[in-house]
C-alpha positions, 0 to 999 in steps of 0.5 A: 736361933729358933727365936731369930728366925721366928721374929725374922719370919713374923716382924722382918721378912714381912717388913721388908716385903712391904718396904720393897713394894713400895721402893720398886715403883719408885725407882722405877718412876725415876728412872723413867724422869730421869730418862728425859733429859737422857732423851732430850740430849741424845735427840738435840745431839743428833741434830748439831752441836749448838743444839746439844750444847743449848740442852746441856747448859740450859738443863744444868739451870732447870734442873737443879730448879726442878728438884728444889721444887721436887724436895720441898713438896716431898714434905707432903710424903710424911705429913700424909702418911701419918694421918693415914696411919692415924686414920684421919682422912679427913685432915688428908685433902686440906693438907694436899690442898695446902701442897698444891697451892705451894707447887703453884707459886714454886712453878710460877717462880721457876718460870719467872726464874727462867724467862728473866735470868737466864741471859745474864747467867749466860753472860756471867758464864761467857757461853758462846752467843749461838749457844746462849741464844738456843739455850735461851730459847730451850728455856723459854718453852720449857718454863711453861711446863714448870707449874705441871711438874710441880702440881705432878710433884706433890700429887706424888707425894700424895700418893705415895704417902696413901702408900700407892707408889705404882701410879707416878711410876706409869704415869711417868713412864706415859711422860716419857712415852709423849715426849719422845715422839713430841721431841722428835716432831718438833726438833726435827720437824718435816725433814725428820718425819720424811727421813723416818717414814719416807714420803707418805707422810702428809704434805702438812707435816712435811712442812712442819720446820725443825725447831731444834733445842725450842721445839726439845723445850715445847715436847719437855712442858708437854710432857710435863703437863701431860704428868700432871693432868695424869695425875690429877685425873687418877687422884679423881678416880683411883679407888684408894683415893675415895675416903679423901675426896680430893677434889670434892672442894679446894680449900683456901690457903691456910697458914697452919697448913703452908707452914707445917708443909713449908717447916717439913718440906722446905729443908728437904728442898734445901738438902737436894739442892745443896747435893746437887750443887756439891756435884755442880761445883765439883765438876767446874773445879775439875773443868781445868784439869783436861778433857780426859780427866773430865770425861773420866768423872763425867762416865764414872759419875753417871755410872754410879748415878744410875746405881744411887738409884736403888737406895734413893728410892728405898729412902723414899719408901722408908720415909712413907713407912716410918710416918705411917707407924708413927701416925698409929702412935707406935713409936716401937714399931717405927723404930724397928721399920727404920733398922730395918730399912737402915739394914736393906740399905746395907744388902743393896750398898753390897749389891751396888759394890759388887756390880761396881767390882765386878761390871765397871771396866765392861759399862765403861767401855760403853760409854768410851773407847779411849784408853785413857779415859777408861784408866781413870775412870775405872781409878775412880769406880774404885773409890766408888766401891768403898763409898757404897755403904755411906752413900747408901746408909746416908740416904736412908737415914734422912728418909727415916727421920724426914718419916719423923718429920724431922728434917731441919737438923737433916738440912744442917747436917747436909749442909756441913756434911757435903759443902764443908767436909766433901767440897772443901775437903776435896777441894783441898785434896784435889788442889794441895794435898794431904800436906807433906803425904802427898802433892794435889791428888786431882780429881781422886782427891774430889773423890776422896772427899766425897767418900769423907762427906757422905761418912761424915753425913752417915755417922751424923744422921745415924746419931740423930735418928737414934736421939730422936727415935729414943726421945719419942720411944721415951715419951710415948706420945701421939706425933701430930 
């Protein structure tokens, strides 16, 4: 007993301090990009119906965009943290370079994406034409902020593979700050600022016209900008930035950087997007079931959307703490970070279900006054409970082995894990059943899908981290 406790207080205990310090700003930092879609269609709601709608429509297209671009340039993460646990600064700049010019072609591609294909996704999807025409619009302005978030995007990672997660999380938080008055300005114009504050406002700005789901647009690229010059002047002066020298030089686009950044990053980028599309495509199928049923997942989903928060972010800091063991050539200690951290993610699955237990009927209540709606939802934060554990140790899983750089079979696994066993088996349970067991179980068969994928993709990651960790525990090699 004495042994454990001194190995607790001299290995763990100071371990997971550093890993919390890490995976607090973090979440903090999502949060807080989170929050402007949040505010973007809160703000357009107030204003009517057509603009709410252009909002929503058109974040279900920049969004999933978004973290594509966010998952690929999260393989600078790991390849920064292990030169610097290498100390091999001078290798750092080239490869952030390398980061930069790839956000800047994925920017200008999302933005292309966006101003040439949104009308006939429109039509395909038979939004109606007021809608499409101010969604179109919305578009139109905010793919301009594309290239700034993905440049925000991978000085982030940068510096958190440095192991300075604190900065994305203010400069988020100053993202947010210019974009919640931008949005009100520019939605509601001269009328809005005259209803806030009265008459003394200026007659120039009383004159300002309310743009709508345009002007919601301009303040999201705005702010997306905004990020990315924040970010980029910190880099410049941040003190632990100065053995890299950032911007002392660009250096030119090399096929040895773009193709280490393109093998790591670019699975992770495929992963997200395939979560991302699991979600997307499970609330079309459900579409027909009914309002209440919709509503119902839509409350239940978002609820648990803000709790994933905690083990995402835990993930991300493993991910930085797994690569800079790694980089000193200690492939012991990585393997005692990752348990580690795989044992946190296991405290805060606890936590989440519990406060899913024990607040679930309360936050519902927040969100919706129909009964009915609260029955079903709290049915579903039920199922919500048991996947917890999978959820939570799936995700820190793959920040392990994308700290190994390992993030090909990760894709694979997602792949097979979400879309064929989560997807298709809820699909199937919502629609057919569990053969002569039961009839269509609805969306509690959806559910009951998901808890299958994410265990699927939760015993599949552990047995690859594992084989990967023991390999290079076995061969005791430099990982470069």
């Amino acid at each position: 007993m004495g042994h454990l406790t001194f190995r607790w207080k001299t290995r763990y205990w100071p371990e997971t301090r550093l890993l919390a310090s890490l995976a607090l700003p973090i979440c903090g930092a999502q949060l807080a990009q989170g929050s402007m879609s949040v505010v973007d269609i809160m703000m357009t709601g107030r204003l009517n119906a057509t603009a709410l709608a252009a909002v929503s429509v058109g974040s279900s297209l920049w969004m999933p965009l978004m973290l594509f671009m966010t998952g690929t340039l999260m393989g600078l993460t790991p390849i920064v943290a292990q030169l610097l646990g290498g100390q091999r600064h001078a290798d750092i700049r080239p490869a952030v370079h390398q980061a930069l010019w790839v956000a800047l072609v994925l920017g200008a591609a999302s933005a292309g994406l966006l101003w040439l294909t949104v009308t006939p996704v429109f039509a395909l999807m038979e939004v109606p034409r007021e809608v499409a025409s101010a969604s179109s619009a919305y578009l139109s302005a905010l793919a301009f902020g594309m290239p700034g978030v993905a440049l925000f995007q991978a000085l982030r990672a940068f510096s958190d593979g440095m192991n300075h997660t604190r900065p994305a999380l203010w400069i988020s938080l100053i993202g947010l700050g210019v974009n919640i008055p931008s949005n009100y300005l520019l939605i509601y114009g001269g009328d809005g600022l005259t209803a806030l504050l009265g008459n003394n406002v200026p007659d120039v700005l009383q004159q300002l016209p309310s743009l709508g789901a345009f002007g919601c647009g301009i303040a999201t690229a705005v702010s997306m900008w905004t990020m990315a010059l924040a970010m980029a002047f910190y880099t410049s002066r941040g003190r632990a930035y100065a053995p890299v020298n950032l911007w002392q030089r660009m250096t030119r686009p090399q096929a040895s950087g773009l193709r280490e950044l393109t093998v790591v990053g670019l699975p992770i980028g495929i992963a997200i997007f395939v979560e991302v599309t699991l979600f997307t495509l499970i609330a079309l199928f459900i579409a027909s079931l009914g309002e209440i049923t919709v509503a119902a997942h839509q409350v239940a989903f978002s609820f648990t959307g803000i709790l994933f928060m905690l083990p995402l972010s835990l993930s991300m800091a493993l991910t930085i703490r797994v690569g800079n063991t790694l980089g000193q050539n200690r492939p012991d200690l990585a393997r005692l970070v990752a348990g580690n951290g795989i044992a946190i993610s296991l405290v805060v699955a606890a936590i989440n279900s519990t406060l899913l237990w024990t607040a679930g009927t309360w936050v519902i209540s927040l969100y919706t006054a129909n009964p009915e709606v609260q029955r079903l939802a709290a049915s579903l934060l039920t199922l919500a409970v048991f996947y917890q554990v999978s959820d939570s140790l799936q995700a820190n899983l793959a920040g392990a082995l994308r700290g190994y750089k390992d993030t090909r079979i990760v894709m694979l696994i997602t792949v097979l894990s979400y879309w064929c066993v989560g997807l298709g088996g809820g699909h199937w349970l919502g629609t057919q059943g569990a053969g002569s067991l039961t009839g269509p179980l609805g969306v509690h068969g959806y559910w009951l899908g998901l808890i299958a994928g994410l265990s699927t993709a939760a015993i599949l990651l552990g047995w690859r981290l594992q084989a990967v960790s023991r390999r290079l525990r076995a061969r005791q090699e430099p990982v470069t």
